[in-house]
Backbone as XML, in Angstrom:
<?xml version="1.0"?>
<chain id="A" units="angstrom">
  <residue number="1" name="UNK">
    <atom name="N" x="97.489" y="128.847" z="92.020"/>
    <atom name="CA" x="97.298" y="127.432" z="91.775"/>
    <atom name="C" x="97.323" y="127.190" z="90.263"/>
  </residue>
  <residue number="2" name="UNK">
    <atom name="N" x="98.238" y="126.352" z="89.614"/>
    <atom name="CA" x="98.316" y="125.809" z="88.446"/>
    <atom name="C" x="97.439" y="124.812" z="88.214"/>
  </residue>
  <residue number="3" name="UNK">
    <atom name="N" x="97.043" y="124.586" z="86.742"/>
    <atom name="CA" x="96.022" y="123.727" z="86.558"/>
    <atom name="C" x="97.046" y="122.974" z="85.339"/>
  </residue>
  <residue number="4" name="UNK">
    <atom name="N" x="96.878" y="121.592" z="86.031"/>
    <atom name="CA" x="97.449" y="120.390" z="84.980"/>
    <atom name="C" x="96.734" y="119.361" z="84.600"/>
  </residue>
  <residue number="5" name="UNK">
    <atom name="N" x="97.169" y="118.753" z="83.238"/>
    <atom name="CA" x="96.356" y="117.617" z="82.689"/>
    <atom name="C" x="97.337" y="116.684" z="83.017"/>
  </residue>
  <residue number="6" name="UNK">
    <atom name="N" x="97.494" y="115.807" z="83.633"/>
    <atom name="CA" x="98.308" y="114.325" z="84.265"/>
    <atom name="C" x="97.581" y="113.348" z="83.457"/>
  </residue>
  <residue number="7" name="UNK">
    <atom name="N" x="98.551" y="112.408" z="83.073"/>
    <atom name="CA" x="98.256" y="110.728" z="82.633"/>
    <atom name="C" x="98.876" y="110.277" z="83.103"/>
  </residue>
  <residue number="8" name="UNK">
    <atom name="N" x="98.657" y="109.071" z="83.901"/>
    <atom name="CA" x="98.972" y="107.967" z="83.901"/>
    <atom name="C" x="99.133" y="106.364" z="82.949"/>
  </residue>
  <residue number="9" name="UNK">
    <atom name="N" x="100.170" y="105.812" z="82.839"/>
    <atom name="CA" x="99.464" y="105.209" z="81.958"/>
    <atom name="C" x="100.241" y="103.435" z="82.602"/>
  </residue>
  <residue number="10" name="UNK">
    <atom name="N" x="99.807" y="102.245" z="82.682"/>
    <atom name="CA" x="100.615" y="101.042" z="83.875"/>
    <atom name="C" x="101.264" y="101.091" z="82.602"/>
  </residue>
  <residue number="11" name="UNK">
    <atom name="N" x="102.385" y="100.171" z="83.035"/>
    <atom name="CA" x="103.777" y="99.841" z="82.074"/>
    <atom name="C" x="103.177" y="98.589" z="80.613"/>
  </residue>
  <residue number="12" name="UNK">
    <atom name="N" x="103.759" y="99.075" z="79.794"/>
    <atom name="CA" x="103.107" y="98.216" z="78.411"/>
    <atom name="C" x="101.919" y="98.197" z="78.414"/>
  </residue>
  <residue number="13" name="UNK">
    <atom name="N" x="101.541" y="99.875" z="78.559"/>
    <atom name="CA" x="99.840" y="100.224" z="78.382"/>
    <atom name="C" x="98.440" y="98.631" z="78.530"/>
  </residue>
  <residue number="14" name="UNK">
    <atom name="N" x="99.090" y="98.264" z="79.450"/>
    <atom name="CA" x="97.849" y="97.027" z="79.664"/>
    <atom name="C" x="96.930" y="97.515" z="80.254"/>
  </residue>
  <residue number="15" name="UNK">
    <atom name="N" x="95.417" y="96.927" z="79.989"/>
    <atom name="CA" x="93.979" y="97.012" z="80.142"/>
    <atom name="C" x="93.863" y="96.592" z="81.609"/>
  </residue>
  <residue number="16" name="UNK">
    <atom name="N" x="94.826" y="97.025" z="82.767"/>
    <atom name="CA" x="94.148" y="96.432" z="84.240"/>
    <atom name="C" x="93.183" y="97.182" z="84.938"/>
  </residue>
  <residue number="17" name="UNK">
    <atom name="N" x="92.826" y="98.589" z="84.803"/>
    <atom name="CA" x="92.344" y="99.370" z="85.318"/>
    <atom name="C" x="90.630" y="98.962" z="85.452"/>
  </residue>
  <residue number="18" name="UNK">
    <atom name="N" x="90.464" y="97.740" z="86.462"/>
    <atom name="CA" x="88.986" y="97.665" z="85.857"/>
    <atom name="C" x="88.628" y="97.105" z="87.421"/>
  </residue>
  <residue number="19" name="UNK">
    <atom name="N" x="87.180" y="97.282" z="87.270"/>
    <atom name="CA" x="86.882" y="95.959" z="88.926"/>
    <atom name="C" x="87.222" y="96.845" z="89.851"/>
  </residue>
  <residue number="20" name="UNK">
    <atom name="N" x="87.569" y="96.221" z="91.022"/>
    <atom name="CA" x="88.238" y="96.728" z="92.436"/>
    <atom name="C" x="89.378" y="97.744" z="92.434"/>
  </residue>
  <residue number="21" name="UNK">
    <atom name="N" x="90.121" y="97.386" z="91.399"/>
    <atom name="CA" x="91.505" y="97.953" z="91.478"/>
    <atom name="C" x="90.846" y="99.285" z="91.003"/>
  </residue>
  <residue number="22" name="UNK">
    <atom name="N" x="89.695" y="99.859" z="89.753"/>
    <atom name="CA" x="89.828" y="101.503" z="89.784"/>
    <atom name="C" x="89.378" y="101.697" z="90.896"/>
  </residue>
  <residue number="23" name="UNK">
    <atom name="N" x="88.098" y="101.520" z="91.305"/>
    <atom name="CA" x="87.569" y="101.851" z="92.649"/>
    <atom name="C" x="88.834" y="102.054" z="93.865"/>
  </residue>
  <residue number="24" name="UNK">
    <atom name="N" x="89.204" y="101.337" z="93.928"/>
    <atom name="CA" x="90.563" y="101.596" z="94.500"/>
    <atom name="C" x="91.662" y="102.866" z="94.433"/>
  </residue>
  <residue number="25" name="UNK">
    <atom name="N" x="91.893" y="102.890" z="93.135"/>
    <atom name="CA" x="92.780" y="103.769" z="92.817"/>
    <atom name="C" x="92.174" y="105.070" z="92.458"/>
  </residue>
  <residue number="26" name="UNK">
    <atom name="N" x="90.432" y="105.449" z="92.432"/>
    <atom name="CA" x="90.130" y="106.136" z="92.864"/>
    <atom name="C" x="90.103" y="107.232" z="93.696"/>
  </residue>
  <residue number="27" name="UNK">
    <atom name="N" x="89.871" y="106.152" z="95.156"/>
    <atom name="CA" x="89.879" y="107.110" z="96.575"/>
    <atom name="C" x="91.444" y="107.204" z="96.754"/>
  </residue>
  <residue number="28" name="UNK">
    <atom name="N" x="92.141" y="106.158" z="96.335"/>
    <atom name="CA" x="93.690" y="106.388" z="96.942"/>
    <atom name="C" x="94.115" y="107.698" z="96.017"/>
  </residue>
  <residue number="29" name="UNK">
    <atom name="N" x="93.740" y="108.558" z="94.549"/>
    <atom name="CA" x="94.397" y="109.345" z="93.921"/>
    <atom name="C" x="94.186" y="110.718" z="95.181"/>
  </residue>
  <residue number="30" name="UNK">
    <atom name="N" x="92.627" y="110.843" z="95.420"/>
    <atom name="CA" x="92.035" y="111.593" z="95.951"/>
    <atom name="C" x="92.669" y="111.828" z="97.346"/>
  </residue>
  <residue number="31" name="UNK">
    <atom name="N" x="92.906" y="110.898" z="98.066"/>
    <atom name="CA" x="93.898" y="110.441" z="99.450"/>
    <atom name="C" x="95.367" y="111.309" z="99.443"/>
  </residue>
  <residue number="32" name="UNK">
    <atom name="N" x="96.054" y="110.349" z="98.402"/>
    <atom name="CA" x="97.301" y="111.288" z="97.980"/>
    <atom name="C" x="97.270" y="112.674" z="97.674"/>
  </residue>
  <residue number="33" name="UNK">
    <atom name="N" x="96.484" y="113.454" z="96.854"/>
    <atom name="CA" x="96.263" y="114.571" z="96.510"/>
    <atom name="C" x="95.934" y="115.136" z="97.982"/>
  </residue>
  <residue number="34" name="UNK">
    <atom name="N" x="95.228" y="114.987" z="98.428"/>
    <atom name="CA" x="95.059" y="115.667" z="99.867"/>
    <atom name="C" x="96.241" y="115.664" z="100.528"/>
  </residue>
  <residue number="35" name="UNK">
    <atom name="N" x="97.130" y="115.244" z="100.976"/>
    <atom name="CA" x="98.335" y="115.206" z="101.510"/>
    <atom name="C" x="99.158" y="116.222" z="100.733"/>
  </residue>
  <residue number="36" name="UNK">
    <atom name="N" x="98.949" y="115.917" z="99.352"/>
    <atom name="CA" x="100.004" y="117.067" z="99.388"/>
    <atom name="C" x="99.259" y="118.353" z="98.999"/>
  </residue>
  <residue number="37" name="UNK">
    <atom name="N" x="98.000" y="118.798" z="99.349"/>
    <atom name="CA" x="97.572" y="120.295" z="99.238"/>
    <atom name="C" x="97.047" y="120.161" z="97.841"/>
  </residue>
  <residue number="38" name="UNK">
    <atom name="N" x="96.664" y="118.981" z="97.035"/>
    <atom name="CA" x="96.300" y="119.460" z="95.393"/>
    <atom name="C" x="94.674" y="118.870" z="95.609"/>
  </residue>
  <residue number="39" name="UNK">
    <atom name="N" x="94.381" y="119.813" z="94.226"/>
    <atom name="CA" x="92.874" y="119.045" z="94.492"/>
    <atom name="C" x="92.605" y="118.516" z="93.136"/>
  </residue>
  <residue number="40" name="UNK">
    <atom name="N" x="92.088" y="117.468" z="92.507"/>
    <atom name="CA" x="91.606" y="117.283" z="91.256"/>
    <atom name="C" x="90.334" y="117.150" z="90.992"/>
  </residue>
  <residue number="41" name="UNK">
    <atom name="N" x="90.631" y="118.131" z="90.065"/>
    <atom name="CA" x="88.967" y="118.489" z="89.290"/>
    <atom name="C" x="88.211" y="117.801" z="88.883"/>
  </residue>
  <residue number="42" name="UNK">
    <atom name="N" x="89.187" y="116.934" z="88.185"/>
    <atom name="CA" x="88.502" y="116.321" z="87.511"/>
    <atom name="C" x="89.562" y="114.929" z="86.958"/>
  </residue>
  <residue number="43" name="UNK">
    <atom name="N" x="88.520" y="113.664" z="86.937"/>
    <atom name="CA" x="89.717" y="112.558" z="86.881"/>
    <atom name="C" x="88.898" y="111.205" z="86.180"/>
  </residue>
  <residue number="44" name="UNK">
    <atom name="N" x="89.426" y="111.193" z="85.192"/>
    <atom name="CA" x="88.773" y="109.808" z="84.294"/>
    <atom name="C" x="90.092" y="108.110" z="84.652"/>
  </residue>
  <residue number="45" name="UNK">
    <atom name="N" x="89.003" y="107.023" z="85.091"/>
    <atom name="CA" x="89.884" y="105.820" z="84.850"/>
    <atom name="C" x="89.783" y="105.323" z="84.189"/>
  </residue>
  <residue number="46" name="UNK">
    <atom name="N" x="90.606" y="105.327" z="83.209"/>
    <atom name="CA" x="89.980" y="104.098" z="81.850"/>
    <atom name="C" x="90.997" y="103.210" z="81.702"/>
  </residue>
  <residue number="47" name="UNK">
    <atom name="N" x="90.448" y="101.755" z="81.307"/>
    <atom name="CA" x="91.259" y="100.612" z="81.380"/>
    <atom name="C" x="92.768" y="100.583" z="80.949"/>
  </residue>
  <residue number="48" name="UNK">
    <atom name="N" x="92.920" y="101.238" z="80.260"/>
    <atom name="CA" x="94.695" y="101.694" z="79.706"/>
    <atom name="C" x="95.254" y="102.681" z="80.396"/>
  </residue>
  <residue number="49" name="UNK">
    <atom name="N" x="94.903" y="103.834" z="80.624"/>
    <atom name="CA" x="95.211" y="104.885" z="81.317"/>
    <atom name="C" x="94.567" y="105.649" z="82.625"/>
  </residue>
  <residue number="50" name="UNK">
    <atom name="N" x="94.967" y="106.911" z="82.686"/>
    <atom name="CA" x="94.165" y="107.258" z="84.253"/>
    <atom name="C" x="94.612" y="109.346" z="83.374"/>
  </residue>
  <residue number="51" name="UNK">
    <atom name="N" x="93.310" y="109.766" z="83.223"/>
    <atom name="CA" x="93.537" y="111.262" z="83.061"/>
    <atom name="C" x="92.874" y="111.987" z="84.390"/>
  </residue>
  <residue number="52" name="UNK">
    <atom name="N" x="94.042" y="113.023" z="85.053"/>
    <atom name="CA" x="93.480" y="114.141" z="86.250"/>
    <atom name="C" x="93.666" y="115.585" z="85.768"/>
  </residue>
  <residue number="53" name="UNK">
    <atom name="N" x="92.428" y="116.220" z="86.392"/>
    <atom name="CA" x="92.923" y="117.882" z="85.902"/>
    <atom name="C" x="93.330" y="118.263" z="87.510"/>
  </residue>
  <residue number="54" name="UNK">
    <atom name="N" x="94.356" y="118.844" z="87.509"/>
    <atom name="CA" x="94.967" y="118.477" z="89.143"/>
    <atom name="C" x="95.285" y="119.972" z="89.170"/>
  </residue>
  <residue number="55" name="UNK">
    <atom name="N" x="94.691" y="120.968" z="90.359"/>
    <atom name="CA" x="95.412" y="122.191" z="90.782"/>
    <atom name="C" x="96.655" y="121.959" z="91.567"/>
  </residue>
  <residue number="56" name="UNK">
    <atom name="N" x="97.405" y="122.334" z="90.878"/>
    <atom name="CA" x="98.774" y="121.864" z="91.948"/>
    <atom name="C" x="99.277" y="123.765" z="92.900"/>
  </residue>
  <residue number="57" name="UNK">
    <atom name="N" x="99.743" y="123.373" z="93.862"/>
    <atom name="CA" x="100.371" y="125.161" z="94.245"/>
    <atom name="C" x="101.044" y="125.180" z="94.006"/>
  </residue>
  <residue number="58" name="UNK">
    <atom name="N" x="101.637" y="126.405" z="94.150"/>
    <atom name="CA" x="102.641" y="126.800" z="93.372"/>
    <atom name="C" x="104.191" y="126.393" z="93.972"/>
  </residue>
  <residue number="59" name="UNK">
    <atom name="N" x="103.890" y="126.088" z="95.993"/>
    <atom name="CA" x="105.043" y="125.713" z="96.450"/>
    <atom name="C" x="105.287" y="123.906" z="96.225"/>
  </residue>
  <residue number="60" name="UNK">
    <atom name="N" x="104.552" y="123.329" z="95.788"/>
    <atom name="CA" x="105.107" y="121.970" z="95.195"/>
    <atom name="C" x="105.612" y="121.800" z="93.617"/>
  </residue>
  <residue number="61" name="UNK">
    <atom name="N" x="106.221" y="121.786" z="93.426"/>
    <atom name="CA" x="107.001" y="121.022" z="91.567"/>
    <atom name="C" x="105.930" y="120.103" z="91.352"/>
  </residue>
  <residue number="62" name="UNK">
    <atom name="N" x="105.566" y="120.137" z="90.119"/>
    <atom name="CA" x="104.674" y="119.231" z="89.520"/>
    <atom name="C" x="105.231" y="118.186" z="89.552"/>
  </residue>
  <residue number="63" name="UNK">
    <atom name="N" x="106.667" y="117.836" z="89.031"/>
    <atom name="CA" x="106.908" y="116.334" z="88.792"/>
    <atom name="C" x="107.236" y="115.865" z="90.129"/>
  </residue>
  <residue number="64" name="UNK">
    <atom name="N" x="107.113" y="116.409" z="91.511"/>
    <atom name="CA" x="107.304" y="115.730" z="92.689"/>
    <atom name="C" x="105.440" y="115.569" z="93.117"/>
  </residue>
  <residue number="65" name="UNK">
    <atom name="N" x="104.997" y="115.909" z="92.970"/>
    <atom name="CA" x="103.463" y="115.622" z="93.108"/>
    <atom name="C" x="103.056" y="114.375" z="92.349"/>
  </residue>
  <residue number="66" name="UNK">
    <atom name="N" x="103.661" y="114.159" z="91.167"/>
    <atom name="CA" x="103.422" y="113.432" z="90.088"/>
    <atom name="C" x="103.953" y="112.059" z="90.496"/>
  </residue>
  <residue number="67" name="UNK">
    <atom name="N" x="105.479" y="112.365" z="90.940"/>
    <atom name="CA" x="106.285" y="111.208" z="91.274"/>
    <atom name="C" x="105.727" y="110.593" z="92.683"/>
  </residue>
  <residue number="68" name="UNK">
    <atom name="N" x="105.317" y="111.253" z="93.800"/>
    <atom name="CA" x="104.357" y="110.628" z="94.793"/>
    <atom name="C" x="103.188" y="110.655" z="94.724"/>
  </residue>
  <residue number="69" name="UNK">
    <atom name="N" x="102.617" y="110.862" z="93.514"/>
    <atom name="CA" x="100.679" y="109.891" z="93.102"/>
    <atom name="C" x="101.562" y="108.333" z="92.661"/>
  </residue>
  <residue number="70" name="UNK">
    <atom name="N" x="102.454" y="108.598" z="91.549"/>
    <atom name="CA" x="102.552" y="107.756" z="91.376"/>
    <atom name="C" x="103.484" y="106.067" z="92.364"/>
  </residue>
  <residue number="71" name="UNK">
    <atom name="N" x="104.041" y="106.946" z="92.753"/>
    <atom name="CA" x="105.173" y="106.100" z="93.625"/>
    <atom name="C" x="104.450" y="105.604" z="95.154"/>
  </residue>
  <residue number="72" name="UNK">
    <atom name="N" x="103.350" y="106.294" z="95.497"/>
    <atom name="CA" x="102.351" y="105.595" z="96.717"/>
    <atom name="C" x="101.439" y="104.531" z="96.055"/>
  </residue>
  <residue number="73" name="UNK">
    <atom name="N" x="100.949" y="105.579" z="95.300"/>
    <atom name="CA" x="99.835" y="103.907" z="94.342"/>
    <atom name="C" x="100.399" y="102.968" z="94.047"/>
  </residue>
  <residue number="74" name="UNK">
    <atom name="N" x="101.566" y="102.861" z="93.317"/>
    <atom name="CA" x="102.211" y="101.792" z="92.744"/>
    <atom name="C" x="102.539" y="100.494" z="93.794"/>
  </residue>
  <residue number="75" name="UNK">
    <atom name="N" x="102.730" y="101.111" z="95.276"/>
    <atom name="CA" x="103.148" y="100.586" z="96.332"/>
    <atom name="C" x="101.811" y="99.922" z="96.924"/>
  </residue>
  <residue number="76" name="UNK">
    <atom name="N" x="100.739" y="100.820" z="96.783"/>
    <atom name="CA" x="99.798" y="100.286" z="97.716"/>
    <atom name="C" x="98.936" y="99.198" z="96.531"/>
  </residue>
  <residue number="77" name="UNK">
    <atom name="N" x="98.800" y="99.139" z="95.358"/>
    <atom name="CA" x="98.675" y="98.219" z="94.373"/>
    <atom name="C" x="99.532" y="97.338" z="94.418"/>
  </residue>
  <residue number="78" name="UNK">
    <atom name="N" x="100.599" y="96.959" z="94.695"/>
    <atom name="CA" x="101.217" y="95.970" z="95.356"/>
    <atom name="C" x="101.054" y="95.091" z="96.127"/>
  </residue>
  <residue number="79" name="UNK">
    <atom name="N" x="100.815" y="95.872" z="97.331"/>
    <atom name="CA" x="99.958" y="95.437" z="98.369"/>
    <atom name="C" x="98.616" y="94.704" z="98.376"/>
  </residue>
  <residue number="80" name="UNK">
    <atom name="N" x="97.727" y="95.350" z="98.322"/>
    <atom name="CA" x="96.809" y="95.051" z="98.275"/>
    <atom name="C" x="96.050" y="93.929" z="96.709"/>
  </residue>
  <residue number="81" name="UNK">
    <atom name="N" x="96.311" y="94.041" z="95.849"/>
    <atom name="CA" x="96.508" y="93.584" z="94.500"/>
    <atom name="C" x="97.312" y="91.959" z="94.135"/>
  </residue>
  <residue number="82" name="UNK">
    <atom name="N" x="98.381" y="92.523" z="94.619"/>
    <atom name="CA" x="99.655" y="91.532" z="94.407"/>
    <atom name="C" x="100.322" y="90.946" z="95.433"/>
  </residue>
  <residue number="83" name="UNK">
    <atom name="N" x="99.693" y="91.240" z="96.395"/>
    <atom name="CA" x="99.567" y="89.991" z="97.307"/>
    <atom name="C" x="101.537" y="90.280" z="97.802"/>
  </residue>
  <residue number="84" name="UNK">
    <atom name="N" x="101.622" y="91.535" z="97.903"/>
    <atom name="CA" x="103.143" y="91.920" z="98.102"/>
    <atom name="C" x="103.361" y="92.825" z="99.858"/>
  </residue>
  <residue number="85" name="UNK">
    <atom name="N" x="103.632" y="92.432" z="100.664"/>
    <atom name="CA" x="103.899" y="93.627" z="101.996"/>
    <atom name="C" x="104.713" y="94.342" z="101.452"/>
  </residue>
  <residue number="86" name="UNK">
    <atom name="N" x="105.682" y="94.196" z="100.786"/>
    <atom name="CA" x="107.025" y="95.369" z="100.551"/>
    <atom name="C" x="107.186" y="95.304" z="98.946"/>
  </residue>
  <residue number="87" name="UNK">
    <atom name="N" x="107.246" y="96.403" z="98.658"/>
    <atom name="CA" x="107.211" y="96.427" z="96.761"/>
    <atom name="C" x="109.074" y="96.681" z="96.741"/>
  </residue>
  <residue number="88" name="UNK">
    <atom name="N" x="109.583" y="95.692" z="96.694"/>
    <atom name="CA" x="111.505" y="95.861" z="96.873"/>
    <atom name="C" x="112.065" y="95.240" z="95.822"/>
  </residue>
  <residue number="89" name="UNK">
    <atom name="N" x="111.093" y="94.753" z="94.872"/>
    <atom name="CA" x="111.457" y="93.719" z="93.836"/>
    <atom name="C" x="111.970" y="94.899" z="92.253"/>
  </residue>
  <residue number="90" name="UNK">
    <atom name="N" x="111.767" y="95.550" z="92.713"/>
    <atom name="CA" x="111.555" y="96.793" z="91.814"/>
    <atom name="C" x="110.803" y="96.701" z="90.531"/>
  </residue>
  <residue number="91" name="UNK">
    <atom name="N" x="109.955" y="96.298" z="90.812"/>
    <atom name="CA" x="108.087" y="96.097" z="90.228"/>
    <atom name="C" x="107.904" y="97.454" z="90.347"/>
  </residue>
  <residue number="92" name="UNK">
    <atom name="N" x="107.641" y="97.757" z="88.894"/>
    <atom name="CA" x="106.564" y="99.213" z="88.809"/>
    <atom name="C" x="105.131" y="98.943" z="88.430"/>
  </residue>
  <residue number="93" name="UNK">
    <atom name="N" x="104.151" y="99.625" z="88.171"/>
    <atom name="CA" x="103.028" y="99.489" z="87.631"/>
    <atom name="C" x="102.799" y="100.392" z="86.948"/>
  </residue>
  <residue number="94" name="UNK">
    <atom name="N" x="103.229" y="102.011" z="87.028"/>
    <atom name="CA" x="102.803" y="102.966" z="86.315"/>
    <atom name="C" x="104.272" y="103.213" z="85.358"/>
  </residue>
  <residue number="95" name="UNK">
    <atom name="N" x="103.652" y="103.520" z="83.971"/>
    <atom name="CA" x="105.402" y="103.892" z="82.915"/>
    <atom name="C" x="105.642" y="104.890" z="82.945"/>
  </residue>
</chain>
């Protein structure tokens, strides 16, 4: 098991990470990570960014672990957030 430092950071480093939405993006990092077999150690939300210390295995690629934390959240922050059923507009949230 590899040990990585991940950032996140939403697009034009804006201050949304606050209220409902970390709490949110909280349990959903933790959610995702379970699915794909990783566990994180350790994980700070702060209003600009999002830092995880993430064991990844060795049979997943980091940047495909990376690309579905980010590419489910982005979707379900959509949803739930933005008042969106289908994120097709090609709206990102994370840069």
């Amino acid at each position: 098991m590899g040990l990585h430092h991940i950032v996140f950071i939403p697009k034009r480093r804006r201050r949304v990470i606050y209220g409902s939405l970390r709490i949110r993006l909280g349990v959903l990092f933790r959610d995702l990570a379970e699915q794909r077999d990783v566990e994180i150690l350790e994980g700070h939300l702060l209003p600009d960014h999002v830092h995880m210390c993430m064991s990844i295995p060795p049979k997943h690629a980091v940047s495909g672990v990376v690309g579905f934390m980010k590419g489910k959240s982005a979707i379900a922050i959509a949803r739930q957030f933005m008042g969106k059923r289908r994120n097709y507009s090609g709206e990102s949230f994370w840069a």
